[in-house]
C-alpha positions as CSV (number, residue, x, y, z in Angstrom):
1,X,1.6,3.3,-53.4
2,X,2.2,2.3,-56.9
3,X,-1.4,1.0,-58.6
4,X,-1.8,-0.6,-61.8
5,X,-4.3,-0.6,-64.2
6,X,-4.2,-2.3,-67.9
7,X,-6.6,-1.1,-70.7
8,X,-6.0,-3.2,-73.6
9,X,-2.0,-3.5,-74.3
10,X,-2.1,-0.2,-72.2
11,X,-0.3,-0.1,-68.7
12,X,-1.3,2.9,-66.4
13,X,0.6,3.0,-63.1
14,X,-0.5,5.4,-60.7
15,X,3.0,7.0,-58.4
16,X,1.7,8.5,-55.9
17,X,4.3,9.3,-52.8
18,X,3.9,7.8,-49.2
19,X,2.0,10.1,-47.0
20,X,5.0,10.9,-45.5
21,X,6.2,12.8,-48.2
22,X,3.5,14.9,-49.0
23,X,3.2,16.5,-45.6
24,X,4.7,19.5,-46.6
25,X,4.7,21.2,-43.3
26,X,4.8,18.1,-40.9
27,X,4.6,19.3,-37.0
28,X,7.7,19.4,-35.6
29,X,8.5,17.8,-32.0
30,X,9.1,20.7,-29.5
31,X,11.9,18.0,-27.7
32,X,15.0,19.8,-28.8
33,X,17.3,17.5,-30.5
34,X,20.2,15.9,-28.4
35,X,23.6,17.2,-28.8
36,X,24.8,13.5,-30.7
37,X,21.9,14.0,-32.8
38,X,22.9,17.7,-33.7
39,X,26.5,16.4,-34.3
40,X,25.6,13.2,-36.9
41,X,22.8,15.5,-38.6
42,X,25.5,18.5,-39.1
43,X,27.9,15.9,-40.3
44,X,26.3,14.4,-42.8
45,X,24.9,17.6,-44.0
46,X,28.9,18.5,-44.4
47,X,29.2,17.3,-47.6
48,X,28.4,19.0,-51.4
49,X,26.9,15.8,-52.5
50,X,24.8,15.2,-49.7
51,X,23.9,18.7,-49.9
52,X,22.8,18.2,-53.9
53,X,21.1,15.0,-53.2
54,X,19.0,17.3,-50.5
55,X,18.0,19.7,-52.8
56,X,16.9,16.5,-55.0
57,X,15.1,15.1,-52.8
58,X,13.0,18.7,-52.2
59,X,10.4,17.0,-54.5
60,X,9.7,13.6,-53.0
61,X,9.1,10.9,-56.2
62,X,10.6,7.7,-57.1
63,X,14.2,7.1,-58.4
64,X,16.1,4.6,-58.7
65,X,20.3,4.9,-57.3
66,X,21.4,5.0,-61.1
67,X,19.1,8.3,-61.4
68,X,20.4,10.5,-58.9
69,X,23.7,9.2,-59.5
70,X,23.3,10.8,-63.6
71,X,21.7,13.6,-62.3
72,X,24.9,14.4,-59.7
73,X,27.0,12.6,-62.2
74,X,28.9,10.2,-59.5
75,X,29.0,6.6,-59.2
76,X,26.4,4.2,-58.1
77,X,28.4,3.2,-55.2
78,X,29.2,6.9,-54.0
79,X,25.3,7.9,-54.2
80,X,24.6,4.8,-52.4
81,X,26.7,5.4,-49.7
82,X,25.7,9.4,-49.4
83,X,22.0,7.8,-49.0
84,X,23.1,5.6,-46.3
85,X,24.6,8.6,-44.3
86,X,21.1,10.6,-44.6
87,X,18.8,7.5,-43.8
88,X,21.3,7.1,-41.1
89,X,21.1,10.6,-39.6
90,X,17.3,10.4,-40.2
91,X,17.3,13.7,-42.4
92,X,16.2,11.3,-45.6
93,X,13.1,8.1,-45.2
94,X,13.0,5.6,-48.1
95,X,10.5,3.3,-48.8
96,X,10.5,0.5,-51.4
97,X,8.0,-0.2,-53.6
98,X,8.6,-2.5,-56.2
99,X,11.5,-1.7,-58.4
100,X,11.7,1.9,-57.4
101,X,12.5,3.9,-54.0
102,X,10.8,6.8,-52.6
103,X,13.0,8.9,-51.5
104,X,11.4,11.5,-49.1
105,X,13.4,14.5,-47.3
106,X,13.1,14.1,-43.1
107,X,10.8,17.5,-43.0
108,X,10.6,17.5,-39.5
109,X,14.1,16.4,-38.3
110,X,15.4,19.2,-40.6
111,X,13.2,21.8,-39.3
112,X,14.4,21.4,-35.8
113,X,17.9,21.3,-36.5
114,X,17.3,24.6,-37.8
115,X,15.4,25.6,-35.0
116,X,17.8,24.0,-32.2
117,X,21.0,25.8,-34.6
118,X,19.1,29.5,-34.3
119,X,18.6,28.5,-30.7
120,X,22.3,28.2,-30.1
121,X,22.7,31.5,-31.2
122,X,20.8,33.7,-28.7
123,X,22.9,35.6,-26.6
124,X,22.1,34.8,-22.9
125,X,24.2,36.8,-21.1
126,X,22.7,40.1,-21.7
């Protein structure tokens, strides 16, 4: 949570992250994910954008839509809607605070769509 604290004309706000996003190695449910939630996870992850905004997002701090949207150099509206389709498939959390948004990567639904992707490729049959 964002704290304030003025000394003098001075303005000291204190940004630290939700929990959430600075659990590193959060434990990771042994359920494997369903099939549906395989298919919207791997779709969303099917795009360059939403791949970039990933990789972004490897740091969890605040930024604000008009940020991110420099930074991949799109348009409000198109980063907006890329966020919508990972808070949708779960693989991004968001929290609002004030003027800004934490944007904090899904550690734990990503690790086990990994873990459920390596799993469907074991050979069985041998």
């Amino acid at each position: 949570m964002a704290r304030t604290e003025t000394l003098g004309r001075l303005v000291f706000v204190d940004l630290t992250p939700p929990q959430a996003c600075l659990d590193d190695d959060p434990p990771v449910d042994p359920e494997p994910l369903t099939c549906e939630e395989m298919a919207v996870i791997g779709k969303a992850m099917g795009h360059p954008a939403r791949m970039e905004i990933i990789e972004f997002f490897q740091e969890c701090k605040p930024h604000t839509v008009g940020q991110i949207a420099d930074h991949l150099a799109l348009a409000q509206s198109t980063v907006s809607e890329h966020l919508r389709i990972l808070r949708n498939a779960n693989i991004l959390r968001t929290e609002d605070e004030g003027p800004r948004t934490w944007h904090c990567l899904n550690r734990s639904v990503l690790k086990r769509f990994a873990r459920d992707t390596e799993a469907a490729t074991i050979r069985t049959d041998r």
